[in-house]
SENU-332469 format. One record per residue (C-alpha): x negated, z negated, y; residue in three letters. Coordinates in Angstrom, 2 decimals. Example, Ala and Ser with C-alpha at 12.3 -4.5 7.8 and 13.67 -1.06 7.14 Angstrom:
2
<px -12.30 | pz -7.80 | py -4.50 | r ala>
<px -13.67 | pz -7.14 | py -1.06 | r ser>
END
This chain:
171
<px 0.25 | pz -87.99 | py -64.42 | r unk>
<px 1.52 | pz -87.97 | py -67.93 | r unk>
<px 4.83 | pz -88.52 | py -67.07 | r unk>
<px 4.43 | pz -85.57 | py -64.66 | r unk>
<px 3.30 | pz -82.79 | py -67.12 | r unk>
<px 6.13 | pz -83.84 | py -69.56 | r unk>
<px 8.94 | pz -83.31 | py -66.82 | r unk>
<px 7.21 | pz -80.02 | py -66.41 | r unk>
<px 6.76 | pz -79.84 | py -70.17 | r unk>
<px 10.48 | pz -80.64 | py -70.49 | r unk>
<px 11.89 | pz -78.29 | py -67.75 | r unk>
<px 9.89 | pz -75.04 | py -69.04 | r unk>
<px 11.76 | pz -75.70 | py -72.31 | r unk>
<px 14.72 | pz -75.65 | py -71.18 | r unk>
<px 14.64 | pz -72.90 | py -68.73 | r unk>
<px 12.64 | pz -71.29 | py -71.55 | r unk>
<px 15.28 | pz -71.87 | py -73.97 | r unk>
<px 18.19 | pz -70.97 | py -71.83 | r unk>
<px 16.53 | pz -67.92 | py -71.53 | r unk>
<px 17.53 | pz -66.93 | py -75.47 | r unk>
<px 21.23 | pz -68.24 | py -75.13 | r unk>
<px 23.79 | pz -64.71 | py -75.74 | r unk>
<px 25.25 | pz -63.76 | py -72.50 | r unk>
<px 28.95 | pz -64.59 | py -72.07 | r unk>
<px 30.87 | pz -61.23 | py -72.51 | r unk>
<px 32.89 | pz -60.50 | py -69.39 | r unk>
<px 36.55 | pz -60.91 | py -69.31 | r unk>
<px 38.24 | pz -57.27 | py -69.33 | r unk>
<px 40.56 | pz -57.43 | py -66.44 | r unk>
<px 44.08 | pz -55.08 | py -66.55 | r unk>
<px 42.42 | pz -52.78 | py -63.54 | r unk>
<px 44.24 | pz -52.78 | py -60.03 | r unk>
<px 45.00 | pz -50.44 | py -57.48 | r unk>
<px 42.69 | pz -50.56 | py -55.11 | r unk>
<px 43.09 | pz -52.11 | py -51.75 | r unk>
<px 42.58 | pz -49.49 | py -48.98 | r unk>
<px 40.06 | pz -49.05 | py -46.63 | r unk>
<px 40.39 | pz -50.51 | py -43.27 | r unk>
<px 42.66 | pz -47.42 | py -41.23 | r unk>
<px 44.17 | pz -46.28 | py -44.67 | r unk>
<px 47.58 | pz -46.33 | py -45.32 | r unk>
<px 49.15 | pz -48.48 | py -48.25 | r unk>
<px 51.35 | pz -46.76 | py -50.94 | r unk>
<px 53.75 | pz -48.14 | py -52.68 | r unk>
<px 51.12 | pz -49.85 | py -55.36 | r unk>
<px 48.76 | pz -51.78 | py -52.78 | r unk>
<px 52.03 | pz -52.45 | py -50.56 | r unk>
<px 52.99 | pz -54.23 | py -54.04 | r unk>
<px 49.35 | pz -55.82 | py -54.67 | r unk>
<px 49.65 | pz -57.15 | py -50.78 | r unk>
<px 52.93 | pz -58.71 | py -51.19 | r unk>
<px 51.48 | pz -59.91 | py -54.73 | r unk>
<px 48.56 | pz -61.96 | py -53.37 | r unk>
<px 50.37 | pz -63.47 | py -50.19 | r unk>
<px 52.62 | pz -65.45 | py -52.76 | r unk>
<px 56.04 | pz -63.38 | py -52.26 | r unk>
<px 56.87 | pz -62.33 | py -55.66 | r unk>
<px 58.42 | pz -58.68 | py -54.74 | r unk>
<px 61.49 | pz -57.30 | py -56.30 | r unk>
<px 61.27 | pz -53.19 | py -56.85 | r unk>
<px 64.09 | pz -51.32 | py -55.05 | r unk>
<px 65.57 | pz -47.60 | py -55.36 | r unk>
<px 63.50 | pz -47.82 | py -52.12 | r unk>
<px 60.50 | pz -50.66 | py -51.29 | r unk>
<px 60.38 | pz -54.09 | py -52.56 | r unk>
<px 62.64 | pz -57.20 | py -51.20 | r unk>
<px 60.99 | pz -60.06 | py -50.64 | r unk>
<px 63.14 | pz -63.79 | py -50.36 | r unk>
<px 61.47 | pz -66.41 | py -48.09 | r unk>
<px 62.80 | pz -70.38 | py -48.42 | r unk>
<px 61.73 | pz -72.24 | py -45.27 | r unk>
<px 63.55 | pz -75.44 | py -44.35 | r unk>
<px 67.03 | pz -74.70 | py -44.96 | r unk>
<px 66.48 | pz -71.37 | py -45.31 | r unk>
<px 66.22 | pz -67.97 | py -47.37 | r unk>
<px 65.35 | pz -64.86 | py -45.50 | r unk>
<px 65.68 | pz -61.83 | py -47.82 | r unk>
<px 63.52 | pz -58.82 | py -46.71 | r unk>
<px 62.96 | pz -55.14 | py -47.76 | r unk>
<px 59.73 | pz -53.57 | py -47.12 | r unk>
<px 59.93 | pz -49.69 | py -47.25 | r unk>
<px 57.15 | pz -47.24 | py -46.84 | r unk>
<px 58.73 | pz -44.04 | py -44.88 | r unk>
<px 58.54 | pz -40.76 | py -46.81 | r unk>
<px 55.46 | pz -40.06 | py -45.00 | r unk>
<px 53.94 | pz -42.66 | py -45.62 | r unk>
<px 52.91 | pz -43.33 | py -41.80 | r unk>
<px 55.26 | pz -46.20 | py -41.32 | r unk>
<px 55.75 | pz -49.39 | py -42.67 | r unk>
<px 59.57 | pz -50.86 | py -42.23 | r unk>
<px 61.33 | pz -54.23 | py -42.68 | r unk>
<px 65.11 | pz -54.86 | py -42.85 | r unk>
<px 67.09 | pz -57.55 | py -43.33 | r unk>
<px 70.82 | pz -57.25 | py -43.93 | r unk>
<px 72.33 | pz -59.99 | py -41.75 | r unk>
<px 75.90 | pz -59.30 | py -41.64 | r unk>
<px 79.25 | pz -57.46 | py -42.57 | r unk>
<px 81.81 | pz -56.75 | py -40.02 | r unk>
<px 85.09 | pz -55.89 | py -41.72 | r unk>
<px 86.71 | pz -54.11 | py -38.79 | r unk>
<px 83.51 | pz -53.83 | py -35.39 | r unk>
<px 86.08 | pz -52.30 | py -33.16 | r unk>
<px 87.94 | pz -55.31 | py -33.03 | r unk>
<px 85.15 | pz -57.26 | py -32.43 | r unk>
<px 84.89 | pz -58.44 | py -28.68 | r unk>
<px 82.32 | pz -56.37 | py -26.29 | r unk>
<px 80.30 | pz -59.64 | py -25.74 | r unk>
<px 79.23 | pz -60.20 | py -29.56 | r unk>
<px 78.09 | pz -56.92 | py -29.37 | r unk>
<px 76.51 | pz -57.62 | py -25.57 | r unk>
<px 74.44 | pz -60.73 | py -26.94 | r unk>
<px 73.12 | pz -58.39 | py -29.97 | r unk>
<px 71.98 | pz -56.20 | py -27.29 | r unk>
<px 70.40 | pz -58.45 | py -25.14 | r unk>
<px 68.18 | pz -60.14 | py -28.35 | r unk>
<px 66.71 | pz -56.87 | py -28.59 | r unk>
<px 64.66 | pz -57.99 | py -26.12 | r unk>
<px 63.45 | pz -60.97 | py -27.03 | r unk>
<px 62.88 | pz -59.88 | py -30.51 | r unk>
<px 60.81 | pz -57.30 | py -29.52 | r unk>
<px 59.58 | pz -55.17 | py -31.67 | r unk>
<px 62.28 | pz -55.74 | py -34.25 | r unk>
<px 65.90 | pz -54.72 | py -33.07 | r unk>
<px 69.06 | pz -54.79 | py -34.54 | r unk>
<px 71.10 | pz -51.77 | py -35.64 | r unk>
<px 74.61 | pz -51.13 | py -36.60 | r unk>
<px 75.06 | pz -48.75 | py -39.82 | r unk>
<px 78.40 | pz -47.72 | py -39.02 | r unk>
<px 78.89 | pz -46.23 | py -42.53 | r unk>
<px 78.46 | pz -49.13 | py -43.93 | r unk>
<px 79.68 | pz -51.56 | py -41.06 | r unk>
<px 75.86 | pz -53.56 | py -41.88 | r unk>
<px 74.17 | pz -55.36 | py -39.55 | r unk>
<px 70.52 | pz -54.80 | py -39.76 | r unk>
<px 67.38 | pz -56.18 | py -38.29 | r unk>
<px 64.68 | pz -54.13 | py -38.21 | r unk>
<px 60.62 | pz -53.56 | py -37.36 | r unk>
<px 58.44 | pz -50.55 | py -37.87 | r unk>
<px 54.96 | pz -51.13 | py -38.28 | r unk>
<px 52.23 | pz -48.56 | py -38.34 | r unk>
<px 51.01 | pz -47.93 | py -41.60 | r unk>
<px 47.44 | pz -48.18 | py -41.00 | r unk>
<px 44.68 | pz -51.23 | py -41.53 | r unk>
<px 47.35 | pz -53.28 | py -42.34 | r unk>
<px 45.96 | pz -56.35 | py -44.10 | r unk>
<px 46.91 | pz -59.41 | py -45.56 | r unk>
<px 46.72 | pz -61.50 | py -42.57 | r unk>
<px 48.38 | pz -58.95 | py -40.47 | r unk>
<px 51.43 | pz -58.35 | py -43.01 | r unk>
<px 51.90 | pz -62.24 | py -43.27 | r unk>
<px 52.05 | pz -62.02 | py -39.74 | r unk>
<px 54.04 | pz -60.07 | py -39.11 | r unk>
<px 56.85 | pz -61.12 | py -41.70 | r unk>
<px 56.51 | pz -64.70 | py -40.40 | r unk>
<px 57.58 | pz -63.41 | py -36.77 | r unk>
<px 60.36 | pz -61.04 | py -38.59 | r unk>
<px 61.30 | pz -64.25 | py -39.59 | r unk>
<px 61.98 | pz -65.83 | py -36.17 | r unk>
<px 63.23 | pz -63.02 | py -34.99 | r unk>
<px 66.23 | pz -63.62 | py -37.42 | r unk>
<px 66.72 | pz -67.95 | py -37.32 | r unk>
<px 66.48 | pz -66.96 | py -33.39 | r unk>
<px 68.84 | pz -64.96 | py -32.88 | r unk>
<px 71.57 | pz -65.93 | py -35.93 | r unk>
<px 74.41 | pz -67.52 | py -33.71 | r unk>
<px 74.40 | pz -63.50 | py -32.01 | r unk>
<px 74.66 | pz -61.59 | py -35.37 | r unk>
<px 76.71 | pz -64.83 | py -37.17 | r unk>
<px 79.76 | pz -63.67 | py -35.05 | r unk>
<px 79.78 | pz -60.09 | py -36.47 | r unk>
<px 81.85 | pz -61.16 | py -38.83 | r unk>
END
């Protein structure tokens, strides 16, 4: 019984006397955009903050951030770019230069074509100015969240190792 009144003896002290310790002061924290609300769009700062915490170390362009990817053997480099709006949420990737397309036989440009539909919803595009090869996917910028944007860059990034011996011979 003795032994019993000291434990509780011993254990009121010390919850006593924990009691009197200074609290810890927080740490002050640089503050952060906030995340939006499920159904809000991202700007350009929580776009950043997303790519941030999924690991991807964005780059700031004239226009979005490019993100570079090393899987296996390779490096997919990809831009995400609000619209002016603000109501869509794009990725490119520049996959290749063609020097002179018109000389380019019909059937490089056939097998392009006929990815489109088994990269569905990204699709290439030609920017004739340019002569760039782009693949490209338009999300809707609304409850987009972390899971869904790593998501949906993962299968951006099939879409490009599964198509690359069609857009390798735009060359």
């Amino acid at each position: 019984m003795n032994r019993w009144i000291a434990t509780i003896a011993c254990a009121a002290l010390v919850l006593g006397g924990s009691a009197a310790l200074p609290a810890a002061s927080p740490v002050q924290e640089a503050p952060q955009p906030a995340l939006p609300s499920v159904g809000q769009p991202l700007t350009d700062a929580t776009l950043l903050q997303l790519l941030d915490g999924l690991g991807y170390a964005p780059k700031k362009l004239s226009k979005g951030f490019l993100i570079a990817i090393k899987r296996e053997s390779w490096t997919y480099y990809v831009q995400l770019v609000l619209s002016p709006d603000q109501t869509k949420l794009g990725m490119n990737a520049n996959l290749a230069t063609a020097a002179n397309p018109a000389t380019l036989p019909a059937s490089v440009w056939l097998a392009l074509l006929q990815d489109n539909e088994d990269v569905d919803p990204s699709c290439f595009y030609f920017n004739r100015k340019l002569n760039k090869l782009y693949l490209h996917r338009v999300l809707d910028n609304h409850a987009i969240t972390s899971a869904f944007l790593r998501e949906q860059i993962d299968k951006f990034c099939q879409n490009i190792k599964s198509s690359a011996d069609d857009w390798g011979a735009v060359k």
